[in-house]
KEGUDO-286588 format. One line per 2 residues: number of its first residue (from 1); for each residue x, y, z of N, C-alpha, C, O. Coordinates in steps of 0.02 Angstrom, whole numbers, plus 50000, padded with zeros to 5 digits. Atoms other than C-alpha are relative to their C-alpha. Last residue first. Example, Ala and Ser with C-alpha at 12.3 -4.5 7.8 and 13.67 -1.06 7.14 Angstrom:
// KEGUDO-286588
2) 49958/49941/49997/50684/49947/50357/49961/50055/50037/49986/50110/50045  50045/49941/50000/50615/49775/50390/50045/50060/50000/50097/50059/50033
END
This chain:
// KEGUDO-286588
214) 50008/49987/50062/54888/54057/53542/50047/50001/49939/50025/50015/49884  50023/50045/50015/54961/54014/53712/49987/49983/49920/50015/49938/49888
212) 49939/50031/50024/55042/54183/53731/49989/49928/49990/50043/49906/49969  49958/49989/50080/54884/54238/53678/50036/49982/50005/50054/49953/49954
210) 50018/50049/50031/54785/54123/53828/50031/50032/49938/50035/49995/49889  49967/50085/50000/54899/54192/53949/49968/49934/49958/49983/49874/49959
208) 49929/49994/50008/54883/54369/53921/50028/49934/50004/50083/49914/49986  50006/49969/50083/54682/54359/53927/50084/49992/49964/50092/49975/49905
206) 50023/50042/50007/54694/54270/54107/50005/50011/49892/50017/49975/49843  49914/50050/49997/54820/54392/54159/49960/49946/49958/49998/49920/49918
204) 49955/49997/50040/54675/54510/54113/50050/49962/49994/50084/49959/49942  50013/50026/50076/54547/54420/54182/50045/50043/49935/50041/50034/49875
202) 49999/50031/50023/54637/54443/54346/49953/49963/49925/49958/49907/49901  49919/50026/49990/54675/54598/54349/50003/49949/49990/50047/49937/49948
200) 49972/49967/50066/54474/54649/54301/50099/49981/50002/50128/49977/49948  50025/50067/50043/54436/54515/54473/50033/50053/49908/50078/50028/49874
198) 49974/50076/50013/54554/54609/54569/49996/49951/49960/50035/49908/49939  49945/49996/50026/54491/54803/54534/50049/49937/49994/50092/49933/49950
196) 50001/49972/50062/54309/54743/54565/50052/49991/49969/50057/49948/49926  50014/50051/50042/54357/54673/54713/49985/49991/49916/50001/49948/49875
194) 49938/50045/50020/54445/54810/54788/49962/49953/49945/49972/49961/49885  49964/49960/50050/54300/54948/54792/50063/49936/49973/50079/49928/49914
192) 50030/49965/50064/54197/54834/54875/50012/50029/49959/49980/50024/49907  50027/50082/50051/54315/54754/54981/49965/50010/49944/49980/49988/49889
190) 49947/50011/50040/54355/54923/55066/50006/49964/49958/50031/49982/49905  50014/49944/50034/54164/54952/55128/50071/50003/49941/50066/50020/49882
188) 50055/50018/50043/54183/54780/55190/49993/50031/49940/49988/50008/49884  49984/50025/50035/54337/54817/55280/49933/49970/49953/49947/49924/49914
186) 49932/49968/50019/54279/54986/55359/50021/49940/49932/50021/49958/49873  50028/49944/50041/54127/54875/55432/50036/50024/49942/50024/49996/49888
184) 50011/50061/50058/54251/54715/55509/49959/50044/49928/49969/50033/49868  49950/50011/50029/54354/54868/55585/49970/49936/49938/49992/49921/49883
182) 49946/50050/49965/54204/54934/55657/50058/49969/49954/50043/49979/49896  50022/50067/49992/54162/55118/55591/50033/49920/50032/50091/49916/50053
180) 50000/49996/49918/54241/55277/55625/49932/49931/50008/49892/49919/50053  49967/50025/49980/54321/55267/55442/49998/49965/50086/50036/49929/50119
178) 50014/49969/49910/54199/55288/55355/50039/49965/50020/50041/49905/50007  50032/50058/49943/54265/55250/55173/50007/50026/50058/50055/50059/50078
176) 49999/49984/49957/54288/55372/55001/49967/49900/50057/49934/49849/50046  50059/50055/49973/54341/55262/54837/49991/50041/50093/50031/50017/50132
174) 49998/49998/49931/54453/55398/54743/49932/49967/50018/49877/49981/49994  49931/50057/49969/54489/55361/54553/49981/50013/50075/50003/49959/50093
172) 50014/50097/50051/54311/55423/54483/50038/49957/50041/50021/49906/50069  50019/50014/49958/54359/55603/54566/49977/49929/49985/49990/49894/50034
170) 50089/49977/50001/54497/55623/54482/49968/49967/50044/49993/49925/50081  50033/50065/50029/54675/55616/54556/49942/50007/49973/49911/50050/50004
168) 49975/50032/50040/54790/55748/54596/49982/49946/49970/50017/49914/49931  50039/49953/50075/54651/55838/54719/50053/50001/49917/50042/50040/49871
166) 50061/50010/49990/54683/55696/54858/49981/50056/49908/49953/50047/49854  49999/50073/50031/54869/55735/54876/49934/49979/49940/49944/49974/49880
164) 50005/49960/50063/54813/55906/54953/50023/49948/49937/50007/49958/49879  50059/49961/50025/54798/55827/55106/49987/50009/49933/49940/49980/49904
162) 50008/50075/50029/54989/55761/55134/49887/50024/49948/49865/50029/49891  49941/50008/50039/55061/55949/55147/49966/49940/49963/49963/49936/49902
160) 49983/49950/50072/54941/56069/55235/50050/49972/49952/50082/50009/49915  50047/49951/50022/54822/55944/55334/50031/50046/49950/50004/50059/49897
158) 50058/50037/50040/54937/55793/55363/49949/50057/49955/49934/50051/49896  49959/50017/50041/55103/55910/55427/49950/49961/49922/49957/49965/49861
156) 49998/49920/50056/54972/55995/55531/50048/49990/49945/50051/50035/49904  50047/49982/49999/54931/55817/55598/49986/50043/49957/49946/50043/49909
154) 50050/50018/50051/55095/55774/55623/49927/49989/49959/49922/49946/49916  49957/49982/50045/55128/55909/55722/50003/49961/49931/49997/49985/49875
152) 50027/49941/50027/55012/55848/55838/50005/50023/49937/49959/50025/49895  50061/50027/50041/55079/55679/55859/49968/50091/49971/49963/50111/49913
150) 49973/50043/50055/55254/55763/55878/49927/49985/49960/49910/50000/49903  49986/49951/50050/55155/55881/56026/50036/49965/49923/50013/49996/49875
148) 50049/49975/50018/55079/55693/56095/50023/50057/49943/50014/50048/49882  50030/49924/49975/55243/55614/56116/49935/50038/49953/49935/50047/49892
146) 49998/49996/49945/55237/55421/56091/49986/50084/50026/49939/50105/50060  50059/50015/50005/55220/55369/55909/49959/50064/50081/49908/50098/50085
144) 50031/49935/50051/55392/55408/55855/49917/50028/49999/49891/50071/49964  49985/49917/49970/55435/55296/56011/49997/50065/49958/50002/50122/49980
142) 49979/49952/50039/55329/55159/55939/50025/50053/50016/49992/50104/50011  49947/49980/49978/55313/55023/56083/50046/50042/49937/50107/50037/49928
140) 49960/50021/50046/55171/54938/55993/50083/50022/49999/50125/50008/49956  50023/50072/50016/55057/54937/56148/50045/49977/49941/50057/49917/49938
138) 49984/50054/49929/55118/55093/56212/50004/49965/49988/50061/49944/50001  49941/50004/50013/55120/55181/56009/50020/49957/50089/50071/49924/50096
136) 49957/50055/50025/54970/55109/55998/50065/50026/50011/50105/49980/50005  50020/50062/49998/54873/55206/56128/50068/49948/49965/50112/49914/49993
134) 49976/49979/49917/54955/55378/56103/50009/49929/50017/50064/49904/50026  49912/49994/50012/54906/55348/55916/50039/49985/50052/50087/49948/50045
132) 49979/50057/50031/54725/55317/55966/50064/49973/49973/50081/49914/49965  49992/50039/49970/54726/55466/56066/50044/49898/49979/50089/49859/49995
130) 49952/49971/49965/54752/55557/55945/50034/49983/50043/50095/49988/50052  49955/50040/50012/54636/55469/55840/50059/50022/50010/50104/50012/49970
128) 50000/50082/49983/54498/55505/55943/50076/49988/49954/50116/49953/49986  49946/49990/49926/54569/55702/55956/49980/49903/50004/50015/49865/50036
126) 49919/49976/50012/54548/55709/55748/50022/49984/50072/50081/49971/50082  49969/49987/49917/54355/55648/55767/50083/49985/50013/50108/49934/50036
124) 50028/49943/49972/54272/55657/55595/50043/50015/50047/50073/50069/50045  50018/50005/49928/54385/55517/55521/49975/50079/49992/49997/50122/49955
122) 49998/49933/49985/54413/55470/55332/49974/50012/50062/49923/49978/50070  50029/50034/49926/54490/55321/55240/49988/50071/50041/50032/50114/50040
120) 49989/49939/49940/54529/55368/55061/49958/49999/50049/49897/50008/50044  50062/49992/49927/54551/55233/54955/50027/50043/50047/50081/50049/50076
118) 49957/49986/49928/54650/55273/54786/49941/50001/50066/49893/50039/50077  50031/49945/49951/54609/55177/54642/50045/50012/50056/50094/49985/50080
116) 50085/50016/50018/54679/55090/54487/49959/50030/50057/49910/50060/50034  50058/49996/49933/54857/55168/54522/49966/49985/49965/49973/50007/49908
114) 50067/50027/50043/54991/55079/54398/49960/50028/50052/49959/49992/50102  50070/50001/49991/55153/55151/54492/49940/49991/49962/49927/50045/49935
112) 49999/50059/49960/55335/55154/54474/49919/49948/49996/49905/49889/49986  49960/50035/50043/55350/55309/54335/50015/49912/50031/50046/49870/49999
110) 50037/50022/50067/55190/55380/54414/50077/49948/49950/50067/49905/49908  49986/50062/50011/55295/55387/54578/49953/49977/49947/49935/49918/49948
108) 49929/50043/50026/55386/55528/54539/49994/49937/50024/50041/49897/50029  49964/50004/50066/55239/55634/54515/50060/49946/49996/50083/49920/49945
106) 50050/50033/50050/55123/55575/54665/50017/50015/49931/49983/49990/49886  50011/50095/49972/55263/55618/54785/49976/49962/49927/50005/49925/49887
104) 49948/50000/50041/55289/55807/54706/49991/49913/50012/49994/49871/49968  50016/49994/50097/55112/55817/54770/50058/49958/49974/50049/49902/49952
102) 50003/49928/50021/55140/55761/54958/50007/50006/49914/50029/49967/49872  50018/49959/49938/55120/55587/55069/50029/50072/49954/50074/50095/49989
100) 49946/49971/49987/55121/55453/54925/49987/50066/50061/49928/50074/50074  49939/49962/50079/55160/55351/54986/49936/50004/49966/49902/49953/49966
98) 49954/49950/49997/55099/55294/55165/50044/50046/49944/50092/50085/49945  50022/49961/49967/54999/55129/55131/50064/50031/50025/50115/49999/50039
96) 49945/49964/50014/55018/55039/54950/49975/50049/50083/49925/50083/50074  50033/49976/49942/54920/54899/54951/50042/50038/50014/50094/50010/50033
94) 49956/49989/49910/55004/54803/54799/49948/50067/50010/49918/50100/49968  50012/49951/50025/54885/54700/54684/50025/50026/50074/50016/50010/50133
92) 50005/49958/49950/54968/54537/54659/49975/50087/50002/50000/50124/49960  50065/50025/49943/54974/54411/54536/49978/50052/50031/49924/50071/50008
90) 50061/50008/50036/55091/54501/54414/49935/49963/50015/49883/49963/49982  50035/49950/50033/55182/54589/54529/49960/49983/49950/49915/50022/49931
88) 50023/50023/50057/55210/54434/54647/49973/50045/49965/49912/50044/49969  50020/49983/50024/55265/54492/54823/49999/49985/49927/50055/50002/49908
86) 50083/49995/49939/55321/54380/54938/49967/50045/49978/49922/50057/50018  50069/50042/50006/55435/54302/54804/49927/50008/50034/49871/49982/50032
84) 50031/50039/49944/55580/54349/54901/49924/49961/49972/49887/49920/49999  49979/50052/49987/55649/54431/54752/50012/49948/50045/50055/49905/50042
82) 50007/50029/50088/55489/54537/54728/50036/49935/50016/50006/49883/50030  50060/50047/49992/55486/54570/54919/50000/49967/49948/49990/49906/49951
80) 49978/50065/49976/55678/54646/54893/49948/49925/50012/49963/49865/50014  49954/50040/50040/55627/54749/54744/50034/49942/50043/50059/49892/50018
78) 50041/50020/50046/55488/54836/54858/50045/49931/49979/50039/49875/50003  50058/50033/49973/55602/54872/54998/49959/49965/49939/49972/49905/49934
76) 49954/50054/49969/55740/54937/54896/49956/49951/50023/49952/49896/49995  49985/50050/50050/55605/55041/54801/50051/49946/50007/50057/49902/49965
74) 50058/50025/50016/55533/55119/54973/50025/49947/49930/50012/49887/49932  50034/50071/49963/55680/55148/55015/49974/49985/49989/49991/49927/49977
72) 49950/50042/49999/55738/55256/54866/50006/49942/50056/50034/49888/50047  50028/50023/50060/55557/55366/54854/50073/49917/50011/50053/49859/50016
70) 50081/50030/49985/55572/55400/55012/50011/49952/49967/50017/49892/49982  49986/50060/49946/55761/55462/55016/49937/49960/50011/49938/49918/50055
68) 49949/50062/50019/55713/55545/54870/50034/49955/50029/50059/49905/50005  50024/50039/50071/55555/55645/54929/50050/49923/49990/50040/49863/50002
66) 49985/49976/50073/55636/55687/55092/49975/49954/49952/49982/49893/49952  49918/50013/50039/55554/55605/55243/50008/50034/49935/49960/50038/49896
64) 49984/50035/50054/55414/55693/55311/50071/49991/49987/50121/50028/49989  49971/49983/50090/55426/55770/55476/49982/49961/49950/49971/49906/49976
62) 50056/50020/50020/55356/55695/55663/49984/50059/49922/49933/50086/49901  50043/49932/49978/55489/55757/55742/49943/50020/49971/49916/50075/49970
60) 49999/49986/49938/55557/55572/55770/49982/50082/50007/49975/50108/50063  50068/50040/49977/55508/55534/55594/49982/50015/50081/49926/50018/50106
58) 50070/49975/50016/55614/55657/55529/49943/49997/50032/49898/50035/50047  50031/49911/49980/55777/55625/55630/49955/50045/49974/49951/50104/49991
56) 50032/49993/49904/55731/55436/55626/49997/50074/49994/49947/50109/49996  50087/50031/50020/55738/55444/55411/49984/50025/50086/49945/50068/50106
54) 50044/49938/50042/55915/55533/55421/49946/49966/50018/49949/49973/50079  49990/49957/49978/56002/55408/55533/49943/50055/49967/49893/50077/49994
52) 50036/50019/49945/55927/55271/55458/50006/50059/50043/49955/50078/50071  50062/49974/50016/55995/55335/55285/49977/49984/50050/49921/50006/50036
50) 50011/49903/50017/56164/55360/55354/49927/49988/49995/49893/50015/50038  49960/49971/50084/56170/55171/55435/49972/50087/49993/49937/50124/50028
48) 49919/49958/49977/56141/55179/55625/50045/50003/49939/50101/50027/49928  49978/49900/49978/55972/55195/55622/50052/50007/50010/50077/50055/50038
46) 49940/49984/49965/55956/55013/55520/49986/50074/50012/49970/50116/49970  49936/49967/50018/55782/55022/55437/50076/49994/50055/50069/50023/50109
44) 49952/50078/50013/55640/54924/55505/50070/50030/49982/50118/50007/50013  49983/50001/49896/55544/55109/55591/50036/49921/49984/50052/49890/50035
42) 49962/49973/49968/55558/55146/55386/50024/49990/50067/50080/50002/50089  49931/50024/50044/55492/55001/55307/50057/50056/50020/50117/50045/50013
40) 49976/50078/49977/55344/54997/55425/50073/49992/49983/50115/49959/50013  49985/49979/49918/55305/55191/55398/50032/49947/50008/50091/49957/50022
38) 49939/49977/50013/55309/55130/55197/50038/50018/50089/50096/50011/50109  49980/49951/49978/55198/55012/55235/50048/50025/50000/50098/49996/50021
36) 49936/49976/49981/55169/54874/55096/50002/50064/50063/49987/50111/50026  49999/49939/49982/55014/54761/55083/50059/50031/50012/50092/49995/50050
34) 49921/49999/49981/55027/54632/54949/49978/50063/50037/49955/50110/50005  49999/49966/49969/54815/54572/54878/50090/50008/50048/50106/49957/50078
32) 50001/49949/50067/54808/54421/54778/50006/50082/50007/50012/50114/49954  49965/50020/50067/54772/54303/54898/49993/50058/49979/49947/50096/49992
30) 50046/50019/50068/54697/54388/55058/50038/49990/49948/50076/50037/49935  50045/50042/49986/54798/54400/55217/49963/49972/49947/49951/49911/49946
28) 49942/50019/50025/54872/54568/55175/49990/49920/50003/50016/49903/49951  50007/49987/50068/54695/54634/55152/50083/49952/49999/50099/49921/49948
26) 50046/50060/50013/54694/54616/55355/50006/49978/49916/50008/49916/49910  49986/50066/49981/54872/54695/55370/49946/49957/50000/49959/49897/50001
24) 49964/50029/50066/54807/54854/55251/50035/49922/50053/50036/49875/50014  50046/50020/50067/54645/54862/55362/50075/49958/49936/50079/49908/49901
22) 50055/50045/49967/54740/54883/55522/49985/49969/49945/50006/49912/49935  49952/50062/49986/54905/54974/55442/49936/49944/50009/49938/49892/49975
20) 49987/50048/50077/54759/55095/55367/50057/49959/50000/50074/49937/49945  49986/50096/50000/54687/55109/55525/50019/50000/49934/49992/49962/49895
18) 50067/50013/50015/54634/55297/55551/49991/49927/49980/49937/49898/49973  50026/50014/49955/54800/55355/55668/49922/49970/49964/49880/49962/50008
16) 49973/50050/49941/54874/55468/55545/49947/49976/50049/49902/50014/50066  49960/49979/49940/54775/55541/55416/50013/49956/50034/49982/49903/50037
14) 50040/49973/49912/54694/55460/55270/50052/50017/50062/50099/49980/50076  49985/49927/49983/54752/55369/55108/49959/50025/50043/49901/50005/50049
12) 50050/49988/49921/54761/55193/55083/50033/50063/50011/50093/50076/50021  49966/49982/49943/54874/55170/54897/49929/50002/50041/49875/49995/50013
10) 50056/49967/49922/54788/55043/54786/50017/50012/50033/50022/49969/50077  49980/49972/49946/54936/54996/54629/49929/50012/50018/49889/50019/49971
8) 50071/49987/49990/54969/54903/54498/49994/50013/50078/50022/49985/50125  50036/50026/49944/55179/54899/54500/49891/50010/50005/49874/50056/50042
6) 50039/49971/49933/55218/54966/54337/49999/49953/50037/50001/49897/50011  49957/50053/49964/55321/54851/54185/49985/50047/50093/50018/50037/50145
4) 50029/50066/49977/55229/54941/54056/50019/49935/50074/49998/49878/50087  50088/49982/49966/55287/55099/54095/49954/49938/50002/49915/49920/50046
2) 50019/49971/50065/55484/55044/54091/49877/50001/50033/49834/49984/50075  50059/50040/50014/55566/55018/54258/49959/50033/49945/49948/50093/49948
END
C-alpha cells in the first residue's frame, strides 16, 4: 500500500477493561466512523488453523501476539471489510482499537496508517476494571477474559510494554478522556475530538471531487 493510499486512522488507547470495545461499537453506529478490534479479530480466528493456534497460546496467557502475526491479521481482516464494502476508506474514518500495543507496533504500521489522533481513555481505579474484565468475560463468555492472574498479567504486560506507546506521538496528536465516567459522558468527550477530524475528511473528499470535476 503506497503512502497515499493509508487507512485514516483514530486508534482508542487505554488499558484493558476501560471500554474502548463499548465506545468503539457505539461510534460504529455513526456514518462515517468503521470500528475495528483487533482483540475481536483474533477471539474470530479459526484455533485450529496454525495462526489460531499461535494467537490463543498468547492470548490465553494473557501475552501479546507477535508483531507480524498482528500486523498480518489485522491486514486480512481489514482488506476483507474493504471488499465487503463495510468499510469504505475513503468515507470512513477507521476506529482502530488494540493496535498498536508496543513501539515497534507504531513503526510498521505508519506504512498502513494515516493517524489524525490518538484517544487515550484513562482509569484511576486498576482493581475496578479488574473486576470489570471478570464481569464481561461471564457475560461475554471470554475464556481469555476469565482467570484473574492472566487478567493481572495483562496489566503488567499494559504498563511496561503497551504504555510507552503514548510517548511516540506528540502531544497535539493525543485527545486525553475520563474514562470513569458514564458511557453516554466518555462518548461526548470522544465526539469532540472526532468531529473535528470527520468534518476536515469530509471537506477534503469534497475538495477532491470538485477537481476531478474541473
Amino acid at each position: 500500500m503506497s503512502r497515499g493510499r493509508r487507512y485514516r486512522c483514530v486508534p482508542l488507547f487505554g488499558p484493558p477493561g476501560v471500554g474502548k470495545g463499548t465506545q468503539g461499537g457505539i461510534l460504529a453506529a455513526i456514518p462515517g466512523f468503521f470500528h475495528l478490534s483487533v482483540g475481536d479479530v483474533f477471539r474470530s480466528i479459526d484455533i485450529g488453523s496454525k495462526d489460531g493456534k499461535e494467537v490463543y497460546a498468547h492470548i490465553s496467557r494473557g501475552e501479546l501476539v507477535p508483531d507480524e502475526l498482528t500486523i498480518k491479521i489485522w491486514r486480512k481482516a481489514v482488506e476483507a471489510y474493504v471488499a465487503l464494502s463495510r468499510f469504505k476508506p475513503r468515507e470512513d474514518l477507521l476506529i482502530l482499537d488494540g493496535m498498536p500495543r508496543n513501539i515497534a507496533q507504531v513503526k510498521l504500521i505508519e506504512e498502513y496508517l494515516e493517524i489524525h489522533r490518538v484517544i487515550y481513555l484513562r482509569c484511576s481505579d486498576e482493581e475496578d476494571m479488574v473486576h470489570r474484565i471478570r464481569r464481561r468475560a461471564i457475560r461475554e463468555n471470554r475464556t481469555d477474559d476469565a482467570n484473574e492472574e492472566v487478567i493481572r498479567h495483562r496489566f503488567e504486560v499494559y504498563h511496561h510494554v503497551t504504555a510507552p506507546v503514548l510517548q511516540q506521538y506528540p502531544p497535539e496528536v493525543i485527545h486525553e478522556v475520563d474514562a470513569n465516567g458514564s458511557p453516554a459522558e466518555v462518548l461526548r468527550d470522544i465526539l469532540g475530538c472526532l468531529i473535528p477530524v470527520q468534518d476536515a475528511l469530509f471537506a477534503e473528499n469534497r475538495r477532491e471531487e470538485e477537481t476531478q470535476k474541473s
